[in-house]
C-alpha positions, 0 to 999 in steps of 0.5 A: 225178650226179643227172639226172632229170624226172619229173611234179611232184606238191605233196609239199615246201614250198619253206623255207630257211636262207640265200640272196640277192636275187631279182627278176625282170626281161625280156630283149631278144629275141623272148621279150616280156615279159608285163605280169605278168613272165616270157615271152609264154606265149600266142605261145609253145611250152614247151620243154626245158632243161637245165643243168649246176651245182654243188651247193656241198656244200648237201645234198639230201634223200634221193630228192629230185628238184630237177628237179621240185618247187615251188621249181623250178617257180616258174623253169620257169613264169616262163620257159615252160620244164621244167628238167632238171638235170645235178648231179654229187656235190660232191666230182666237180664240178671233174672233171665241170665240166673234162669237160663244158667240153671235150667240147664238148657243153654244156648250154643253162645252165652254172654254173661255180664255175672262172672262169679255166677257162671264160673261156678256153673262152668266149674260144675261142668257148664261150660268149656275151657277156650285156651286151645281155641285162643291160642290158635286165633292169632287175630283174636289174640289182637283184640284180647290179648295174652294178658287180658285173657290171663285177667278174664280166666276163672281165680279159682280153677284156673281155666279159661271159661270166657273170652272177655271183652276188652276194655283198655281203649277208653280214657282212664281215672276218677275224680270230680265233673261239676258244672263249669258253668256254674263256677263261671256264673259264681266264682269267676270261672275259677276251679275251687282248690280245697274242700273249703272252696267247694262248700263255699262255691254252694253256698253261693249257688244256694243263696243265689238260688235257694231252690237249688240243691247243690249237692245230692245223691244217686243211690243203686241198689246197696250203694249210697256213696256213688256218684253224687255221694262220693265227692267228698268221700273222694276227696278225703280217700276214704268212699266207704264201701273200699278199703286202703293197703298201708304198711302192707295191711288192708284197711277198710276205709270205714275205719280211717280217719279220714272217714270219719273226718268226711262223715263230719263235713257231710253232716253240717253240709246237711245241717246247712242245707247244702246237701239234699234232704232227701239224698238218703232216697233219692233213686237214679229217676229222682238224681236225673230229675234234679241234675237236670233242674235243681243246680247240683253242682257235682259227681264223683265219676269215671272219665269215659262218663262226661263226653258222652253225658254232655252230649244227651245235653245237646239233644232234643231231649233236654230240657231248657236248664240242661241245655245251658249245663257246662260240665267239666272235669276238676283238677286235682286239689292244690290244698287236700285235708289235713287229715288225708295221710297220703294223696295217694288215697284220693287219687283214681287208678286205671280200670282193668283192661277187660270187663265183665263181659264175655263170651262162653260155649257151653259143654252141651254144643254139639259144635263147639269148633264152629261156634268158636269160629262165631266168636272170631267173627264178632273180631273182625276190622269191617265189622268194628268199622261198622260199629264204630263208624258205619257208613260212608255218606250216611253217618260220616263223610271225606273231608281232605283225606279224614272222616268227619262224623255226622252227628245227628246220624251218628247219634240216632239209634239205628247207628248207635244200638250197633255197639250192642255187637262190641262183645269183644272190642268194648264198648270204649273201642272206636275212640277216633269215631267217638271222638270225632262225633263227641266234637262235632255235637259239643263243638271245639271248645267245649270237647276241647276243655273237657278233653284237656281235663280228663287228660290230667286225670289219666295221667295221674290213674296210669302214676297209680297204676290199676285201681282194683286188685287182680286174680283176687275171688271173695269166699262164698261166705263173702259174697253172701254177707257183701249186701248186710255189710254195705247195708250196715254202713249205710245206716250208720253213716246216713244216721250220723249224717242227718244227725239222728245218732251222736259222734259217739254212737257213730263211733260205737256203730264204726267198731261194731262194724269192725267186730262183726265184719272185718274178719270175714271180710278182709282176712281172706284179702289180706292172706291172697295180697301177702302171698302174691304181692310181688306178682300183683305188682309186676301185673300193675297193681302198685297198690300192693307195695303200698 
Protein backbone atom coordinates (compact mmCIF):
# COMPACT_ATOMS: atom_id res chain seq x y z
CA UNK A 1 0.00 0.00 0.00
CA UNK A 2 1.39 3.60 -0.52
CA UNK A 3 1.47 5.47 2.70
CA UNK A 4 3.63 8.53 2.52
CA UNK A 5 4.33 12.50 3.65
CA UNK A 6 6.99 14.05 2.69
CA UNK A 7 7.53 18.16 1.99
CA UNK A 8 6.05 19.22 -1.51
CA UNK A 9 8.29 20.54 -4.08
CA UNK A 10 6.15 22.26 -7.66
CA UNK A 11 7.35 19.20 -9.87
CA UNK A 12 3.72 18.01 -11.42
CA UNK A 13 1.15 20.22 -13.01
CA UNK A 14 -2.30 19.04 -11.89
CA UNK A 15 -4.12 17.97 -15.61
CA UNK A 16 -6.80 15.17 -16.11
CA UNK A 17 -8.76 12.93 -18.11
CA UNK A 18 -12.34 12.47 -16.37
CA UNK A 19 -13.94 13.64 -13.44
CA UNK A 20 -17.04 15.29 -11.39
CA UNK A 21 -18.13 18.55 -9.96
CA UNK A 22 -16.23 20.43 -7.56
CA UNK A 23 -17.47 23.29 -5.25
CA UNK A 24 -16.52 24.43 -1.98
CA UNK A 25 -18.63 25.16 0.85
CA UNK A 26 -18.74 25.65 5.16
CA UNK A 27 -19.75 23.38 7.60
CA UNK A 28 -21.48 23.95 11.01
CA UNK A 29 -18.96 23.49 13.66
CA UNK A 30 -16.26 25.39 15.61
CA UNK A 31 -14.14 25.62 11.99
CA UNK A 32 -15.70 29.20 10.71
CA UNK A 33 -15.71 29.61 7.47
CA UNK A 34 -13.60 32.68 6.20
CA UNK A 35 -15.15 35.10 3.75
CA UNK A 36 -12.89 33.61 0.92
CA UNK A 37 -13.82 29.84 1.74
CA UNK A 38 -12.30 27.33 3.72
CA UNK A 39 -11.54 27.44 7.54
CA UNK A 40 -10.47 30.32 9.99
CA UNK A 41 -6.88 29.83 9.52
CA UNK A 42 -5.92 32.77 11.70
CA UNK A 43 -7.57 31.11 14.96
CA UNK A 44 -6.42 28.02 14.15
CA UNK A 45 -3.79 25.21 14.19
CA UNK A 46 -2.71 23.05 11.05
CA UNK A 47 -3.26 19.51 11.78
CA UNK A 48 -2.51 15.92 10.49
CA UNK A 49 -5.19 13.61 8.72
CA UNK A 50 -5.09 10.79 7.43
CA UNK A 51 -7.32 8.80 5.00
CA UNK A 52 -7.93 5.27 3.73
CA UNK A 53 -9.30 5.19 -0.20
CA UNK A 54 -9.41 3.17 -3.11
CA UNK A 55 -7.63 3.86 -6.02
CA UNK A 56 -10.37 2.30 -8.43
CA UNK A 57 -7.65 1.08 -10.81
CA UNK A 58 -6.90 4.76 -12.05
CA UNK A 59 -2.98 4.17 -12.31
CA UNK A 60 -0.17 6.33 -10.82
CA UNK A 61 2.90 7.61 -12.03
CA UNK A 62 5.86 5.55 -10.83
CA UNK A 63 7.14 7.30 -7.72
CA UNK A 64 4.46 9.77 -7.54
CA UNK A 65 3.48 10.76 -3.87
CA UNK A 66 -0.33 11.50 -3.74
CA UNK A 67 0.28 12.61 -0.29
CA UNK A 68 2.13 15.69 -1.45
CA UNK A 69 1.52 17.40 -4.63
CA UNK A 70 -0.37 20.29 -5.84
CA UNK A 71 -3.75 18.80 -6.69
CA UNK A 72 -3.48 17.73 -2.92
CA UNK A 73 -2.50 20.82 -1.57
CA UNK A 74 -5.37 22.89 -3.04
CA UNK A 75 -7.76 20.25 -0.37
CA UNK A 76 -4.90 20.55 2.34
CA UNK A 77 -4.90 24.63 2.45
CA UNK A 78 -8.79 24.82 2.04
CA UNK A 79 -8.98 22.74 5.28
CA UNK A 80 -5.94 23.78 7.09
CA UNK A 81 -4.77 20.22 7.08
CA UNK A 82 -1.66 18.00 5.78
CA UNK A 83 -2.84 14.83 4.34
CA UNK A 84 -1.45 11.46 4.51
CA UNK A 85 -3.01 8.73 2.62
CA UNK A 86 -3.36 5.02 3.10
CA UNK A 87 -3.70 3.60 -0.39
CA UNK A 88 -3.55 -0.26 -0.90
CA UNK A 89 -3.10 -1.78 -4.60
CA UNK A 90 -6.19 -1.97 -6.48
CA UNK A 91 -6.34 -5.60 -6.71
CA UNK A 92 -6.19 -5.63 -2.40
CA UNK A 93 -8.69 -2.92 -1.72
CA UNK A 94 -11.55 -5.31 -0.88
CA UNK A 95 -9.27 -7.06 1.53
CA UNK A 96 -7.32 -4.06 3.09
CA UNK A 97 -11.06 -2.11 3.22
CA UNK A 98 -12.68 -5.43 5.37
CA UNK A 99 -9.40 -5.39 7.64
CA UNK A 100 -9.37 -1.87 8.27
CA UNK A 101 -13.26 -1.92 8.97
CA UNK A 102 -12.88 -4.45 11.58
CA UNK A 103 -9.64 -3.71 13.45
CA UNK A 104 -11.42 -0.96 14.50
CA UNK A 105 -8.48 1.60 14.29
CA UNK A 106 -10.09 3.66 11.55
CA UNK A 107 -8.52 6.61 9.83
CA UNK A 108 -9.85 10.19 10.30
CA UNK A 109 -11.53 10.00 6.42
CA UNK A 110 -12.90 6.34 5.15
CA UNK A 111 -13.93 5.86 1.53
CA UNK A 112 -15.49 2.93 0.86
CA UNK A 113 -16.56 1.48 -2.57
CA UNK A 114 -18.67 -1.78 -0.20
CA UNK A 115 -21.84 0.36 1.18
CA UNK A 116 -23.65 -2.88 2.80
CA UNK A 117 -20.42 -3.75 4.74
CA UNK A 118 -19.87 -0.46 6.20
CA UNK A 119 -23.37 0.80 7.01
CA UNK A 120 -23.46 -2.40 9.44
CA UNK A 121 -20.41 -1.23 10.74
CA UNK A 122 -21.69 2.39 10.93
CA UNK A 123 -24.84 0.97 12.42
CA UNK A 124 -22.89 -0.73 15.02
CA UNK A 125 -21.63 2.66 15.84
CA UNK A 126 -18.39 3.06 13.30
CA UNK A 127 -19.37 5.96 12.10
CA UNK A 128 -21.06 9.36 12.03
CA UNK A 129 -24.36 10.76 10.81
CA UNK A 130 -23.14 13.71 8.22
CA UNK A 131 -26.93 15.20 7.63
CA UNK A 132 -26.09 18.31 9.81
CA UNK A 133 -22.60 18.87 8.25
CA UNK A 134 -24.50 18.80 4.73
CA UNK A 135 -27.30 20.53 5.50
CA UNK A 136 -25.20 23.62 6.26
CA UNK A 137 -22.43 23.07 3.19
CA UNK A 138 -24.68 24.95 0.40
CA UNK A 139 -21.84 24.57 -2.06
CA UNK A 140 -21.57 20.80 -1.24
CA UNK A 141 -24.89 20.65 -1.62
CA UNK A 142 -24.26 21.81 -5.51
CA UNK A 143 -22.40 18.64 -6.19
CA UNK A 144 -24.32 16.13 -4.33
CA UNK A 145 -27.61 17.09 -4.27
CA UNK A 146 -30.59 16.92 -1.97
CA UNK A 147 -31.69 14.03 -3.77
CA UNK A 148 -28.42 12.20 -4.32
CA UNK A 149 -27.69 12.15 -0.67
CA UNK A 150 -31.51 10.77 0.26
CA UNK A 151 -30.24 7.75 -2.38
CA UNK A 152 -26.75 7.55 -0.66
CA UNK A 153 -28.12 7.22 3.22
CA UNK A 154 -28.26 3.93 4.93
CA UNK A 155 -32.10 1.76 3.80
CA UNK A 156 -32.14 0.29 6.91
CA UNK A 157 -31.37 2.92 9.53
CA UNK A 158 -32.03 5.55 7.71
CA UNK A 159 -28.81 8.02 8.56
CA UNK A 160 -26.92 9.37 6.45
CA UNK A 161 -23.36 7.73 7.10
CA UNK A 162 -21.64 8.88 3.71
CA UNK A 163 -21.33 11.42 1.39
CA UNK A 164 -21.60 9.59 -1.80
CA UNK A 165 -19.86 10.64 -4.87
CA UNK A 166 -22.08 11.87 -7.81
CA UNK A 167 -22.67 10.18 -10.92
CA UNK A 168 -25.49 11.89 -13.03
CA UNK A 169 -23.04 13.71 -15.42
CA UNK A 170 -22.01 10.90 -17.91
CA UNK A 171 -24.00 9.40 -20.99
CA UNK A 172 -26.65 7.06 -19.93
CA UNK A 173 -28.26 3.37 -21.29
CA UNK A 174 -27.02 -0.21 -22.60
CA UNK A 175 -27.21 -1.90 -25.47
CA UNK A 176 -24.93 -3.55 -28.22
CA UNK A 177 -20.77 -1.88 -29.09
CA UNK A 178 -19.67 -3.95 -31.91
CA UNK A 179 -17.06 -3.56 -34.36
CA UNK A 180 -18.35 -1.31 -37.39
CA UNK A 181 -15.43 -2.12 -39.04
CA UNK A 182 -16.20 -5.29 -39.09
CA UNK A 183 -19.88 -4.74 -40.50
CA UNK A 184 -18.57 -2.43 -43.01
CA UNK A 185 -15.72 -5.11 -44.40
CA UNK A 186 -18.87 -8.09 -44.14
CA UNK A 187 -22.12 -6.68 -44.72
CA UNK A 188 -21.77 -3.14 -46.37
CA UNK A 189 -21.53 -1.33 -43.44
CA UNK A 190 -25.02 -1.79 -42.69
CA UNK A 191 -26.16 -2.57 -38.99
CA UNK A 192 -27.96 -5.76 -38.69
CA UNK A 193 -31.93 -5.33 -37.38
CA UNK A 194 -32.64 -8.90 -35.60
CA UNK A 195 -31.11 -11.33 -34.03
CA UNK A 196 -31.17 -13.53 -37.25
CA UNK A 197 -28.70 -10.79 -38.75
CA UNK A 198 -26.36 -10.66 -36.42
CA UNK A 199 -25.89 -14.79 -36.18
CA UNK A 200 -25.72 -14.38 -40.10
CA UNK A 201 -23.09 -11.25 -39.67
CA UNK A 202 -20.78 -14.23 -37.88
CA UNK A 203 -21.16 -16.42 -39.85
CA UNK A 204 -19.67 -14.23 -42.44
CA UNK A 205 -16.67 -13.34 -40.28
CA UNK A 206 -16.15 -16.78 -39.32
CA UNK A 207 -15.96 -17.97 -42.87
CA UNK A 208 -13.93 -15.40 -44.01
CA UNK A 209 -11.62 -15.80 -41.30
CA UNK A 210 -12.17 -19.28 -39.49
CA UNK A 211 -9.62 -18.34 -36.69
CA UNK A 212 -11.86 -15.69 -35.71
CA UNK A 213 -14.07 -16.22 -32.70
CA UNK A 214 -17.01 -13.75 -33.30
CA UNK A 215 -18.36 -14.15 -30.09
CA UNK A 216 -16.85 -14.77 -26.37
CA UNK A 217 -17.34 -14.18 -22.90
CA UNK A 218 -15.74 -12.28 -19.95
CA UNK A 219 -16.37 -13.93 -16.92
CA UNK A 220 -15.85 -11.71 -13.21
CA UNK A 221 -15.81 -13.30 -10.71
CA UNK A 222 -19.69 -15.37 -10.25
CA UNK A 223 -20.96 -13.41 -13.38
CA UNK A 224 -20.80 -15.15 -16.66
CA UNK A 225 -23.46 -13.52 -18.58
CA UNK A 226 -21.44 -9.94 -18.53
CA UNK A 227 -20.37 -8.18 -21.31
CA UNK A 228 -19.38 -10.62 -24.14
CA UNK A 229 -22.41 -12.92 -22.70
CA UNK A 230 -24.93 -10.62 -22.43
CA UNK A 231 -25.76 -9.63 -26.23
CA UNK A 232 -28.03 -12.23 -26.78
CA UNK A 233 -29.53 -12.14 -23.38
CA UNK A 234 -29.86 -8.72 -24.16
CA UNK A 235 -31.79 -8.79 -26.94
CA UNK A 236 -34.24 -11.16 -25.70
CA UNK A 237 -34.63 -8.91 -21.89
CA UNK A 238 -33.92 -11.81 -20.18
CA UNK A 239 -29.57 -11.24 -18.57
CA UNK A 240 -30.14 -13.96 -16.08
CA UNK A 241 -28.84 -12.86 -13.15
CA UNK A 242 -32.01 -9.80 -13.20
CA UNK A 243 -35.27 -10.09 -12.93
CA UNK A 244 -38.56 -8.20 -14.56
CA UNK A 245 -41.72 -6.74 -12.82
CA UNK A 246 -45.00 -7.75 -14.96
CA UNK A 247 -48.29 -7.15 -13.53
CA UNK A 248 -46.85 -5.60 -10.34
CA UNK A 249 -45.13 -9.07 -9.51
CA UNK A 250 -41.24 -9.56 -10.04
CA UNK A 251 -39.97 -12.44 -11.94
CA UNK A 252 -36.60 -13.82 -12.11
CA UNK A 253 -35.81 -13.56 -15.54
CA UNK A 254 -34.62 -17.34 -15.48
CA UNK A 255 -38.14 -18.26 -15.35
CA UNK A 256 -39.36 -16.40 -18.55
CA UNK A 257 -39.54 -17.52 -21.78
CA UNK A 258 -37.63 -15.52 -23.23
CA UNK A 259 -34.70 -17.17 -21.20
CA UNK A 260 -35.03 -20.18 -22.04
CA UNK A 261 -35.70 -19.07 -25.61
CA UNK A 262 -32.10 -17.04 -25.69
CA UNK A 263 -30.27 -20.32 -24.00
CA UNK A 264 -31.53 -22.24 -27.11
CA UNK A 265 -29.72 -19.78 -29.67
CA UNK A 266 -26.49 -19.66 -27.28
CA UNK A 267 -26.54 -23.40 -27.76
CA UNK A 268 -26.59 -23.92 -31.74
CA UNK A 269 -24.45 -20.32 -31.61
CA UNK A 270 -21.73 -22.96 -30.13
CA UNK A 271 -22.64 -25.99 -31.84
CA UNK A 272 -22.02 -23.73 -34.72
CA UNK A 273 -18.93 -22.50 -33.96
CA UNK A 274 -19.76 -19.11 -33.55
CA UNK A 275 -19.52 -18.99 -30.05
CA UNK A 276 -16.12 -19.49 -28.21
CA UNK A 277 -15.19 -23.08 -26.73
CA UNK A 278 -13.79 -21.83 -24.04
CA UNK A 279 -16.33 -18.85 -23.22
CA UNK A 280 -17.11 -20.95 -19.90
CA UNK A 281 -13.40 -19.97 -18.67
CA UNK A 282 -12.49 -17.26 -20.49
CA UNK A 283 -11.23 -14.87 -17.66
CA UNK A 284 -10.94 -10.97 -18.45
CA UNK A 285 -6.83 -11.44 -19.25
CA UNK A 286 -8.09 -14.08 -21.93
CA UNK A 287 -11.39 -11.81 -23.07
CA UNK A 288 -8.92 -8.82 -23.58
CA UNK A 289 -6.29 -11.09 -25.57
CA UNK A 290 -9.08 -12.22 -27.93
CA UNK A 291 -10.80 -8.74 -28.49
CA UNK A 292 -7.69 -7.52 -29.38
CA UNK A 293 -6.67 -10.49 -32.00
CA UNK A 294 -9.49 -12.80 -32.77
CA UNK A 295 -12.61 -10.59 -34.58
CA UNK A 296 -15.15 -10.81 -31.51
CA UNK A 297 -17.51 -8.89 -32.86
CA UNK A 298 -19.60 -7.78 -29.93
CA UNK A 299 -20.38 -6.56 -26.01
CA UNK A 300 -23.48 -6.05 -24.09
CA UNK A 301 -21.95 -2.66 -22.21
CA UNK A 302 -22.74 0.64 -20.70
CA UNK A 303 -22.59 3.77 -22.89
CA UNK A 304 -19.79 5.67 -20.95
CA UNK A 305 -17.64 2.41 -21.84
CA UNK A 306 -16.89 2.77 -25.85
CA UNK A 307 -15.32 6.56 -26.18
CA UNK A 308 -12.87 5.68 -23.64
CA UNK A 309 -12.00 1.99 -24.84
CA UNK A 310 -11.56 3.47 -28.31
CA UNK A 311 -9.29 5.68 -27.40
CA UNK A 312 -6.62 2.87 -25.68
CA UNK A 313 -6.96 1.49 -29.41
CA UNK A 314 -4.93 4.84 -30.62
CA UNK A 315 -2.35 4.33 -28.02
CA UNK A 316 1.20 2.98 -28.35
CA UNK A 317 -0.04 0.06 -26.57
CA UNK A 318 -2.13 -1.47 -29.18
CA UNK A 319 -1.32 -4.18 -31.08
CA UNK A 320 -1.37 -3.92 -34.89
CA UNK A 321 -5.38 -5.69 -35.37
CA UNK A 322 -6.46 -3.12 -32.48
CA UNK A 323 -5.51 -0.35 -34.10
CA UNK A 324 -7.80 -1.05 -37.22
CA UNK A 325 -10.80 -1.76 -34.76
CA UNK A 326 -13.82 0.54 -35.33
CA UNK A 327 -16.35 0.33 -32.60
CA UNK A 328 -19.70 1.72 -32.63
CA UNK A 329 -22.83 1.74 -30.76
CA UNK A 330 -25.88 -0.45 -32.13
CA UNK A 331 -29.40 0.96 -33.00
CA UNK A 332 -32.03 -0.72 -31.34
CA UNK A 333 -33.55 -3.78 -33.28
CA UNK A 334 -36.13 -3.01 -35.92
CA UNK A 335 -37.43 -6.86 -35.84
CA UNK A 336 -37.03 -8.19 -31.73
CA UNK A 337 -37.85 -11.91 -31.08
CA UNK A 338 -41.16 -12.91 -31.31
CA UNK A 339 -40.98 -14.44 -28.00
CA UNK A 340 -39.90 -10.99 -26.31
CA UNK A 341 -43.20 -9.82 -24.49
CA UNK A 342 -42.74 -6.42 -24.34
CA UNK A 343 -39.49 -4.30 -25.65
CA UNK A 344 -39.42 -2.77 -22.63
CA UNK A 345 -37.60 -5.70 -21.14
CA UNK A 346 -34.80 -5.22 -23.54
CA UNK A 347 -34.05 -1.75 -23.23
CA UNK A 348 -31.40 -0.20 -20.66
CA UNK A 349 -32.25 2.44 -18.04
CA UNK A 350 -30.53 5.35 -16.38
CA UNK A 351 -27.86 4.68 -13.83
CA UNK A 352 -28.35 6.08 -10.31
CA UNK A 353 -27.03 9.48 -9.85
CA UNK A 354 -24.53 8.43 -7.07
CA UNK A 355 -22.53 5.49 -6.71
CA UNK A 356 -21.00 3.34 -4.36
CA UNK A 357 -18.52 5.50 -3.26
CA UNK A 358 -18.32 7.68 -0.48
CA UNK A 359 -16.81 9.56 1.97
CA UNK A 360 -17.43 8.64 6.13
CA UNK A 361 -15.82 9.90 9.39
CA UNK A 362 -15.75 7.57 11.76
CA UNK A 363 -16.95 7.90 15.41
CA UNK A 364 -13.37 7.53 16.65
CA UNK A 365 -12.16 11.35 15.05
CA UNK A 366 -11.22 13.68 17.65
CA UNK A 367 -12.26 16.15 14.90
CA UNK A 368 -14.81 15.64 13.15
CA UNK A 369 -15.78 19.48 12.10
CA UNK A 370 -12.50 19.81 10.45
CA UNK A 371 -12.43 16.92 9.00
CA UNK A 372 -15.82 17.37 7.19
CA UNK A 373 -14.33 20.72 6.14
CA UNK A 374 -11.60 18.12 4.09
CA UNK A 375 -14.54 16.47 2.65
CA UNK A 376 -15.78 20.29 1.07
CA UNK A 377 -12.49 20.64 0.03
CA UNK A 378 -12.37 17.93 -2.30
CA UNK A 379 -15.66 20.00 -4.03
CA UNK A 380 -13.99 22.77 -5.02
CA UNK A 381 -14.46 24.48 -8.85
CA UNK A 382 -10.32 25.02 -9.01
CA UNK A 383 -9.77 21.54 -7.92
CA UNK A 384 -12.37 19.73 -10.61
CA UNK A 385 -10.87 22.29 -13.13
CA UNK A 386 -7.52 20.54 -12.19
CA UNK A 387 -9.06 17.14 -12.60
CA UNK A 388 -10.51 17.56 -15.40
CA UNK A 389 -8.84 19.79 -17.47
CA UNK A 390 -5.16 20.57 -15.70
CA UNK A 391 -3.37 23.23 -16.92
CA UNK A 392 -3.22 25.92 -19.45
CA UNK A 393 -0.11 25.39 -21.95
CA UNK A 394 0.52 21.83 -20.88
CA UNK A 395 -2.49 19.68 -21.17
CA UNK A 396 -4.72 22.01 -23.10
CA UNK A 397 -4.46 25.07 -25.05
CA UNK A 398 -6.72 28.79 -26.33
CA UNK A 399 -7.81 28.24 -29.61
CA UNK A 400 -10.64 31.42 -30.16
CA UNK A 401 -11.93 31.69 -26.96
CA UNK A 402 -12.20 27.53 -26.23
CA UNK A 403 -10.05 24.77 -24.75
CA UNK A 404 -8.60 22.44 -27.16
CA UNK A 405 -7.05 19.47 -25.42
CA UNK A 406 -3.74 17.92 -25.98
CA UNK A 407 -4.13 14.36 -26.04
CA UNK A 408 -0.98 12.82 -25.70
CA UNK A 409 -0.75 14.98 -22.37
CA UNK A 410 -4.09 14.61 -21.45
CA UNK A 411 -4.00 11.14 -21.57
CA UNK A 412 -0.50 10.63 -19.89
CA UNK A 413 -0.68 9.15 -16.60
CA UNK A 414 0.78 12.27 -14.40
CA UNK A 415 -2.58 13.90 -16.06
CA UNK A 416 -4.88 11.21 -15.70
CA UNK A 417 -4.52 9.36 -12.05
CA UNK A 418 -5.48 13.03 -10.98
CA UNK A 419 -9.36 11.61 -11.11
CA UNK A 420 -8.33 9.39 -8.34
CA UNK A 421 -9.42 12.75 -6.09
CA UNK A 422 -12.92 12.92 -8.02
CA UNK A 423 -14.64 11.38 -4.50
CA UNK A 424 -17.42 13.63 -5.08
CA UNK A 425 -17.74 14.99 -8.62
CA UNK A 426 -17.36 11.42 -10.18
CA UNK A 427 -15.65 10.11 -12.09
CA UNK A 428 -18.22 10.80 -15.33
CA UNK A 429 -17.99 14.73 -14.33
CA UNK A 430 -15.61 16.77 -16.90
CA UNK A 431 -17.73 15.64 -19.55
CA UNK A 432 -16.38 18.99 -21.80
CA UNK A 433 -12.78 18.12 -21.00
CA UNK A 434 -13.43 14.32 -21.64
CA UNK A 435 -15.11 15.06 -24.77
CA UNK A 436 -12.87 17.45 -26.26
CA UNK A 437 -9.96 14.88 -25.42
CA UNK A 438 -11.90 11.81 -26.74
CA UNK A 439 -12.36 13.91 -30.42
CA UNK A 440 -9.04 15.12 -30.42
CA UNK A 441 -7.48 11.27 -30.07
CA UNK A 442 -10.12 9.56 -32.20
CA UNK A 443 -10.78 12.66 -34.79
CA UNK A 444 -14.35 14.06 -35.80
CA UNK A 445 -15.77 11.32 -37.56
CA UNK A 446 -15.23 8.53 -35.74
CA UNK A 447 -16.25 10.70 -32.03
CA UNK A 448 -18.87 11.78 -34.17
CA UNK A 449 -20.41 8.44 -35.03
CA UNK A 450 -20.26 6.97 -31.85
CA UNK A 451 -21.31 9.84 -30.05
CA UNK A 452 -24.65 10.00 -32.30
CA UNK A 453 -24.97 6.58 -31.36
CA UNK A 454 -24.91 6.73 -27.83
CA UNK A 455 -27.39 9.62 -28.14
CA UNK A 456 -30.40 7.09 -29.05
CA UNK A 457 -29.49 4.87 -26.28
CA UNK A 458 -29.75 7.64 -23.93
CA UNK A 459 -32.96 8.65 -24.92
CA UNK A 460 -34.27 5.59 -24.79
CA UNK A 461 -32.62 4.68 -20.91
CA UNK A 462 -34.14 8.27 -19.80
CA UNK A 463 -38.17 6.77 -21.81
CA UNK A 464 -37.25 3.81 -19.24
CA UNK A 465 -36.33 5.82 -16.59
CA UNK A 466 -33.84 4.43 -13.72
CA UNK A 467 -32.60 0.91 -14.35
CA UNK A 468 -32.26 -0.41 -10.53
CA UNK A 469 -34.62 -0.41 -7.97
CA UNK A 470 -33.97 2.30 -5.20
CA UNK A 471 -34.03 2.37 -1.22
CA UNK A 472 -34.22 -1.44 -1.61
CA UNK A 473 -31.63 -3.61 0.88
CA UNK A 474 -31.48 -7.55 0.60
CA UNK A 475 -31.90 -9.39 4.00
CA UNK A 476 -28.36 -10.83 5.39
CA UNK A 477 -29.91 -14.18 4.32
CA UNK A 478 -29.90 -12.75 0.83
CA UNK A 479 -26.66 -11.48 0.63
CA UNK A 480 -25.01 -14.72 2.14
CA UNK A 481 -26.71 -17.14 -0.75
CA UNK A 482 -26.20 -14.06 -3.67
CA UNK A 483 -22.93 -15.97 -4.67
CA UNK A 484 -24.63 -20.11 -4.51
CA UNK A 485 -27.67 -18.41 -6.53
CA UNK A 486 -25.69 -17.04 -9.61
CA UNK A 487 -23.17 -20.05 -9.30
CA UNK A 488 -26.37 -22.42 -9.72
CA UNK A 489 -27.63 -20.73 -12.78
CA UNK A 490 -24.28 -20.72 -14.34
CA UNK A 491 -23.99 -24.38 -14.19
CA UNK A 492 -27.09 -25.23 -15.48
CA UNK A 493 -27.18 -22.66 -18.53
CA UNK A 494 -23.47 -23.33 -19.68
CA UNK A 495 -24.54 -27.31 -19.04
CA UNK A 496 -27.25 -26.60 -21.79
CA UNK A 497 -25.35 -24.32 -23.70
CA UNK A 498 -22.60 -26.70 -24.65
CA UNK A 499 -25.04 -29.58 -24.72
CA UNK A 500 -23.98 -31.74 -21.82
CA UNK A 501 -27.83 -31.75 -20.34
CA UNK A 502 -30.79 -32.12 -22.65
CA UNK A 503 -33.86 -29.19 -23.15
CA UNK A 504 -35.64 -31.28 -20.36
CA UNK A 505 -33.10 -31.43 -17.67
CA UNK A 506 -32.31 -27.68 -18.37
CA UNK A 507 -36.19 -27.40 -17.68
CA UNK A 508 -35.94 -29.53 -14.58
CA UNK A 509 -32.54 -27.29 -13.24
CA UNK A 510 -34.70 -24.00 -14.24
CA UNK A 511 -37.85 -25.22 -11.35
CA UNK A 512 -35.33 -26.32 -9.00
CA UNK A 513 -33.82 -23.16 -9.01
CA UNK A 514 -37.30 -21.79 -8.39
CA UNK A 515 -38.03 -24.21 -5.43
CA UNK A 516 -34.93 -23.53 -3.63
CA UNK A 517 -34.20 -19.73 -4.64
CA UNK A 518 -36.98 -17.87 -5.54
CA UNK A 519 -38.49 -17.27 -2.05
CA UNK A 520 -35.78 -16.24 -0.19
CA UNK A 521 -34.77 -14.27 -3.03
CA UNK A 522 -37.62 -12.46 -4.29
CA UNK A 523 -40.49 -12.40 -1.36
CA UNK A 524 -38.63 -9.87 0.51
CA UNK A 525 -38.29 -7.50 -3.00
CA UNK A 526 -41.83 -8.20 -3.90
CA UNK A 527 -43.31 -6.93 -0.28
CA UNK A 528 -40.66 -3.67 -0.39
CA UNK A 529 -41.86 -2.73 -4.42
CA UNK A 530 -45.77 -3.57 -3.16
CA UNK A 531 -45.42 -1.00 -0.27
CA UNK A 532 -43.69 1.70 -1.61
CA UNK A 533 -44.62 1.46 -5.45
CA UNK A 534 -46.20 5.00 -5.51
CA UNK A 535 -42.87 6.19 -3.92
CA UNK A 536 -40.47 4.60 -6.13
CA UNK A 537 -42.17 6.07 -9.01
CA UNK A 538 -42.22 9.44 -8.08
CA UNK A 539 -38.34 8.81 -7.16
CA UNK A 540 -38.07 7.73 -11.37
CA UNK A 541 -38.24 4.40 -10.98
CA UNK A 542 -40.96 3.61 -13.75
CA UNK A 543 -40.22 -0.12 -13.60
CA UNK A 544 -42.60 -0.23 -10.45
CA UNK A 545 -45.86 0.58 -12.28
CA UNK A 546 -44.70 -2.17 -14.71
Amino acid sequence: MVKTRSKWVPAITASVLVAGIVISGCSKGSDSPSPSGGTNKASEERIKMTMFYNEAGIKTPPGFDRSNNPLVKIVEDYANVDLEFDIPPYVEYTTKHNLVLSSGKLPDIFHSTIPDETFKAARDGAFIDLKKYYDNSPMLQKVVTPAMMELGKDPVSGKYFRIPMAYDKGPQGAGILARYDLIQKYNSGKWPTSVPEWIELMRKIKKAEPDSIPMTFRIIGDNMFAYGGGTIYGLYGASPYDWRIEGGKVIPNVMTAEFKEASKVMRDLYTEGLLDKEFATTDSTKYYQKLAEKNVLWQWNSMDQILPYQVTLTLPTATGNQKSQIWGVAPPLTTNPAVLKDRKYAMGGVGLPITTHGLYIPTSNKNPDRTFKVIEGFAQEQLKDKIFWGDEGNTYTIKDGKRVADPAKMSAEDHAWKRQFAFLFGYTDGQDAQNANFEAQLGKEIFTNIQNGMKVMQKEAEAIGLAGIIGYAEPDEVLKKNAEIMQAINKFTSEYIMSRISEQEFNAAIVDWEKKYRSLKYDPLQKFLDANKDDLIKKGYKKAGW
